[in-house]
C-alpha positions as CSV (number, residue, x, y, z in Angstrom):
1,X,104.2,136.4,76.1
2,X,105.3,135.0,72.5
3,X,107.1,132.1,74.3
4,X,104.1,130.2,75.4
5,X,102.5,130.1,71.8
6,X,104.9,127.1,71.3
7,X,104.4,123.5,73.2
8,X,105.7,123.2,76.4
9,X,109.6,122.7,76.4
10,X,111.0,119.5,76.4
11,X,112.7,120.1,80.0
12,X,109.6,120.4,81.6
13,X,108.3,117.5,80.0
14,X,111.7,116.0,81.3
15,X,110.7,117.6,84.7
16,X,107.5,116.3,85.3
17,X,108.5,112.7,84.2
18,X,111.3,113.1,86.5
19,X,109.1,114.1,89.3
20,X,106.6,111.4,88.5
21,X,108.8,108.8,88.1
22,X,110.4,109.8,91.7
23,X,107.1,109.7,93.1
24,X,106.5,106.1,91.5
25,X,109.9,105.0,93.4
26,X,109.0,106.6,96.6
27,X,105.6,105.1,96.6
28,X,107.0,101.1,95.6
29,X,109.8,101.9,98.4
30,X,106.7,102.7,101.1
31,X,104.7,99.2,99.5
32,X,107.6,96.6,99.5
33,X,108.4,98.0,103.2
34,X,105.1,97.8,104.1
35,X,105.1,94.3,102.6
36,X,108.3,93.1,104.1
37,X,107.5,93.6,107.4
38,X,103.5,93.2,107.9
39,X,103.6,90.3,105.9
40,X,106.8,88.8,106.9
41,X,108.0,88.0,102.8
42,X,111.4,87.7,101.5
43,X,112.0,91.0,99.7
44,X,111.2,90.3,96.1
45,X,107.7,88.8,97.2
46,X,107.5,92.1,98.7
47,X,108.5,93.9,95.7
48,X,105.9,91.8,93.4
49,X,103.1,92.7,95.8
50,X,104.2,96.1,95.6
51,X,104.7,96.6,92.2
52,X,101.0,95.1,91.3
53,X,99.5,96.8,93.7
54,X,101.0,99.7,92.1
55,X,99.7,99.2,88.6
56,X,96.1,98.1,89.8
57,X,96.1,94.6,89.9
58,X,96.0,93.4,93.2
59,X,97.9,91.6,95.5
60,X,99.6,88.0,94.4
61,X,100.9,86.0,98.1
62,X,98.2,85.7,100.6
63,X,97.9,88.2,103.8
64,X,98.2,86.3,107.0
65,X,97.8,88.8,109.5
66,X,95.5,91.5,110.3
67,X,98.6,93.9,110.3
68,X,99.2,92.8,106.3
69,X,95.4,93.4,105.4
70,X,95.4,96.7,106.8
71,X,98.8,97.7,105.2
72,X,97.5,96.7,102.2
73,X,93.7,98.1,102.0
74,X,95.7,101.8,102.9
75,X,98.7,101.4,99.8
76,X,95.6,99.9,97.5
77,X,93.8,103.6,98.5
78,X,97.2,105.6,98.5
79,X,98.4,103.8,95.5
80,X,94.6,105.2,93.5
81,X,96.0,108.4,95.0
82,X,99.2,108.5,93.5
83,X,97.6,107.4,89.6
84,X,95.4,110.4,89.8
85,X,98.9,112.5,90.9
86,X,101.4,111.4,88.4
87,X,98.6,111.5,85.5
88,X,98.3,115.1,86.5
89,X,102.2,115.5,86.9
90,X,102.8,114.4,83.6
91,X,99.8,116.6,81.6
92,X,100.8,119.8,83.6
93,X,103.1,120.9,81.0
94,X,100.5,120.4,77.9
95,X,97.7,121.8,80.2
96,X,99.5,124.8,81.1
97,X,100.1,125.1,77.3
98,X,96.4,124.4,76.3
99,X,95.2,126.9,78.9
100,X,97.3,129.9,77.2
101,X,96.1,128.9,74.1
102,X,92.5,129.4,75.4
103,X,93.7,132.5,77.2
104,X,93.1,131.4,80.6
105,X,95.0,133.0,82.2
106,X,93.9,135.7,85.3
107,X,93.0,139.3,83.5
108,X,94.2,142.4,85.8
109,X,91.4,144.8,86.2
């Protein structure tokens, strides 16, 4: 397999960023929901409580109901969830690569 002594094509790094960055969306779309209607705030309150619990930094506007602290002790767990899955999105291509360079692959007995 000659091809895969190169690094990984640049349309599977496209790939995997696309897929990550999908993923990113979908999980901000589930937070500002969440946010909107738990917490009862206008939507771009929602989208900056989303977006920073997101990146790990914790929620800004107070919760005020038991509904809005539950929402957001599960998206601060699913949100660690999702760095752990987009950091792996986004090194599959150079793992793969690293792997056949190590010649990891499964032998055929």
């Amino acid at each position: 397999m000659k091809h895969l002594d190169r690094p990984p094509h640049p349309s599977a790094i496209w790939r995997s960023a696309a897929f990550a960055a999908t993923a990113i969306a979908l999980a901000l779309g589930i937070g500002v929901l969440g946010y909107r209607y738990t917490n009862g705030e206008d939507w771009i309150d929602a989208l900056l409580d989303a977006s920073m619990i997101l990146a790990g930094m914790g929620p800004v506007s107070p919760l005020t109901s038991d509904a809005a602290k539950l929402f957001a002790a599960f998206y601060a767990l699913f949100c660690g969830l999702m760095f752990i899955a987009v950091a792996g999105i986004l090194s599959a291509p150079w793992i793969h690569y690293v792997l056949h360079k190590l010649h990891a692959e499964a032998r055929e007995d």
